[in-house]
C-alpha positions as CSV (number, residue, x, y, z in Angstrom):
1,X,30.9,-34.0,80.1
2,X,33.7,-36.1,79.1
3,X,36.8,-34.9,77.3
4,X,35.5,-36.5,74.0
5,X,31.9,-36.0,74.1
6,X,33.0,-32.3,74.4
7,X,35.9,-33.1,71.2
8,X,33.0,-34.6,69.2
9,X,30.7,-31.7,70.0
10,X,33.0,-29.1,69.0
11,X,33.9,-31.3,65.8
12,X,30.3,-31.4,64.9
13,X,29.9,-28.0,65.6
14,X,32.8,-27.0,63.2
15,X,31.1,-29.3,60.4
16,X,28.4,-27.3,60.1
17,X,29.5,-24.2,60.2
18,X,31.7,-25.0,57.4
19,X,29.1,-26.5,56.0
20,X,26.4,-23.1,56.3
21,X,29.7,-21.0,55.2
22,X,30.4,-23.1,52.1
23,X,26.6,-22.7,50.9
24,X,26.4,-19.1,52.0
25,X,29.2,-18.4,49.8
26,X,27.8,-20.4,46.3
27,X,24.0,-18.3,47.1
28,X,26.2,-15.2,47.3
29,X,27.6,-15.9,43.8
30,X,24.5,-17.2,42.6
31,X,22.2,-14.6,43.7
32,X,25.1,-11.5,42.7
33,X,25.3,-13.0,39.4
34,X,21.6,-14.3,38.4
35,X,20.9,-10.7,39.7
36,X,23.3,-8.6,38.0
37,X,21.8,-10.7,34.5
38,X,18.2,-10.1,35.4
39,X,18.8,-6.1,36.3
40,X,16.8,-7.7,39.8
41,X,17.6,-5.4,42.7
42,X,16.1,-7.8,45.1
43,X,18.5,-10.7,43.6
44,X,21.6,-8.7,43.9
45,X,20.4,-7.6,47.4
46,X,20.2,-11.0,48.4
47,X,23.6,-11.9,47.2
48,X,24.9,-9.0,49.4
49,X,23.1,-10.5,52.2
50,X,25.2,-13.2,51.7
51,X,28.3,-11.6,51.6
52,X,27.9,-9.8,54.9
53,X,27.3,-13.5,56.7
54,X,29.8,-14.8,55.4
55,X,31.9,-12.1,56.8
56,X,30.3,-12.0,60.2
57,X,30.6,-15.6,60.6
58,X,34.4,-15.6,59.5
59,X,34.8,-12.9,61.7
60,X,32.9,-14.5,64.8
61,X,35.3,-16.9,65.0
62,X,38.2,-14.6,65.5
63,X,39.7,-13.9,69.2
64,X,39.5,-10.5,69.0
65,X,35.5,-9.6,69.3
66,X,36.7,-5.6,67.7
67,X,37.1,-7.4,64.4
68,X,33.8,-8.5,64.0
69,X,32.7,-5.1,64.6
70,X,35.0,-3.9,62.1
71,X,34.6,-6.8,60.0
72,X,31.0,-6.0,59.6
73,X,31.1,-2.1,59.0
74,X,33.3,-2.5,56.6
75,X,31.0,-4.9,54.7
76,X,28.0,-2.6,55.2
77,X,30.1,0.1,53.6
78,X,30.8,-1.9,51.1
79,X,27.7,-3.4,50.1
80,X,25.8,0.2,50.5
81,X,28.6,1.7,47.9
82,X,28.1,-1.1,45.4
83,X,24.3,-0.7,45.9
84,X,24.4,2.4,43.8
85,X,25.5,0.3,40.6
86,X,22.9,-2.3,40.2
87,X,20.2,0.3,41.3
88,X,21.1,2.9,38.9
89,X,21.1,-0.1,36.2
90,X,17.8,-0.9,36.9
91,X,16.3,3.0,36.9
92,X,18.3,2.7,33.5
93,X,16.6,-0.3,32.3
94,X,13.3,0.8,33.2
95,X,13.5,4.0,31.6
96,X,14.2,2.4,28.3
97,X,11.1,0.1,28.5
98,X,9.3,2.5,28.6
């Protein structure tokens, strides 16, 4: 492989996955907030889905493969802590219709 096949490859490469990050990062929002507005578990779920690939992917592309261990805990621990919130709002909101 020649020097600038493999410079266009990698260039390509880089294009989409700034590309798959940029529309990973507008579902997260999407999904967090369209699912925070419907009380929908599964929607705010999604969103932190979302969240944790964006991290990974971020993360992936640092030298230093500990980070992306670290990075990805730390996003687990994060998403399970905010879990509690929009579950107990929807045990909340289906009590009252009731």
């Amino acid at each position: 492989m020649t020097d600038d096949a493999r410079v266009t490859l990698v260039r390509r490469g880089l294009w989409l996955n700034y590309a798959t990050l940029s529309y990973n990062i507008v579902e997260a929002a999407v999904s967090l907030l369209a699912g925070l507005l419907a009380g929908s578990v599964a929607l705010v779920g999604f969103g932190f889905d979302s969240v944790i690939e964006v991290i990974a992917s971020v993360a992936a592309q640092c030298p230093d493969r500990t980070l992306i261990g670290i990075a990805v805990l730390a996003a687990s621990a994060i998403v399970m802590r905010c879990w509690r919130a929009p579950n107990a709002a929807w045990r909340v909101r289906s009590r009252a219709a009731r």
